[in-house]
N, C-alpha and C positions, 0 to 999 in steps of 0.2 A: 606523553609517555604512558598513562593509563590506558588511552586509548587504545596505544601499540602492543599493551599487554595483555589487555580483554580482547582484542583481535584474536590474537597466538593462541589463549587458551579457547578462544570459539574453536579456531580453525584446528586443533590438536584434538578437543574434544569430537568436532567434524569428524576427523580422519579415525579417531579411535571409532566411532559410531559406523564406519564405511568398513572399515578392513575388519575386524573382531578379533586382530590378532595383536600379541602381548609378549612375543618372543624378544626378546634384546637388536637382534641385527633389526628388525623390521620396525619396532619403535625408537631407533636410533636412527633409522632412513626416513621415517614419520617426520621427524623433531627437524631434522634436515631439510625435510621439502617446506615445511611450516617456516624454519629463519629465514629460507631463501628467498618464500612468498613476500615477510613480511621487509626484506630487507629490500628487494625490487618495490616494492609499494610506496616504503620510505624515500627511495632515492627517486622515485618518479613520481613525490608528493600528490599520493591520489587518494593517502587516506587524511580523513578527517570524519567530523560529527556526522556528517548523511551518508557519504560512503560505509559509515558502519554503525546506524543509530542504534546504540545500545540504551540512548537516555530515554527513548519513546518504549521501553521493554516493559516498563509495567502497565501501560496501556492498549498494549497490544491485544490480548487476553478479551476485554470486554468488547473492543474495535472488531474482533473477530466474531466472535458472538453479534454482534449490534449487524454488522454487513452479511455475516451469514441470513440471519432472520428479513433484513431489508433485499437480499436475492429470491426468500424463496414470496414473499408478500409479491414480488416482483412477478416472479413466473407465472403464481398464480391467476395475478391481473391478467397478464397477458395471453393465458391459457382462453380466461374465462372470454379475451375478445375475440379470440380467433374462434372459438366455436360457439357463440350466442351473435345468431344475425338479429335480435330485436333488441340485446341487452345495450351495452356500454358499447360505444363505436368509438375508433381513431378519430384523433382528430391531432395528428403531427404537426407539432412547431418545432421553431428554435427561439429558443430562451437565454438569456444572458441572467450570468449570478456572478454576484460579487463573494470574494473570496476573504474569508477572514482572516486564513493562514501564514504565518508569519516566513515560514520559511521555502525553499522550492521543493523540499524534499514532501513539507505537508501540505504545497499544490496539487503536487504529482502522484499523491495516494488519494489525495481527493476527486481528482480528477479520473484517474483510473478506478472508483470507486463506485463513481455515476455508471463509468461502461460497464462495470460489472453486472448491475443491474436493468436485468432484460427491459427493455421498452424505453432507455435511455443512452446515447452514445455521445461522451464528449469530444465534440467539432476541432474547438479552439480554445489555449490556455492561453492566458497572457498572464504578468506580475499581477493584475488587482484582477481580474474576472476571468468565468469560464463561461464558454457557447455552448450548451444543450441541448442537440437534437432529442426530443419526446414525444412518444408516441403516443400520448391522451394526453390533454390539461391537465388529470388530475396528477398524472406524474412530475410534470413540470413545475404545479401548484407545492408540493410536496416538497420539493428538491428548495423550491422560494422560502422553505419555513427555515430553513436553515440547519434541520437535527441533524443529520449526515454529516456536516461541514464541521458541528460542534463537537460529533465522536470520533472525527479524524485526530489521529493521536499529532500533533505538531508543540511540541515543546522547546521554546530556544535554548538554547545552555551556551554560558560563557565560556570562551576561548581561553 
């Protein structure tokens, strides 16, 4: 039921942020598309805790921060191989890491986390590990330490 109600107020606030308008007919048609949303949702049981993590919201902030700085660390490496032929060379593997995240939703930002940052593409997710594609050791080296995986925000919370 919480859930259902921090949805409405997300998606309300949504729509007040999209239209900027405050007239009575138009946020009475707001408030309309907002029950309808959430009433289809309910009856086709698609909301729950990952469809709409609101419990991962206060760690999002530093998770954003932490992957921004680990993209541009990224670009740079990858700048500095492509134009230094005596410096730091490829040397592409695939790599296998074990996943500490408890739940799918905090696989799947981990995962999608690795691609974000240039000079690494994740291959293959399964329940316990991801596969690697990297373009230096020292990237894949990196990805093994585990710090990425530990700022992935994945929180479980009781049903």
């Amino acid at each position: 039921m919480l859930l259902t109600f921090g949805y409405g107020v997300f998606l309300s606030m949504f729509w007040l942020l999209l239209s900027g308008h405050f007239e009575p007919l138009l946020l009475g048609l707001g408030l309309a598309s907002v029950a309808l949303t959430i009433f289809l949702m309910k009856r086709m049981n698609i909301l729950d805790h990952e469809s709409f993590p609101i419990h991962l919201a206060t760690r999002l902030p530093a998770f954003f921060a932490y992957i921004f700085r680990e993209i541009v660390k990224a670009n740079i490496d990858v700048i500095k191989r492509i134009l230094t032929w005596t410096g730091k060379s490829i040397s592409p593997q695939l790599v296998e890491i074990q996943l500490p995240q408890k739940t799918d939703l905090g696989r799947v930002i981990y995962a999608n986390s690795i691609t974000l940052t240039p000079g690494t593409v994740s291959v293959e997710l399964t329940h316990d590990k991801v596969i690697v594609h990297a373009l230096a050791k020292e990237a894949a080296d990196d990805l093994s330490t585990g710090n990425m995986a530990q700022a992935v925000p994945d929180r479980v919370i009781d049903k």
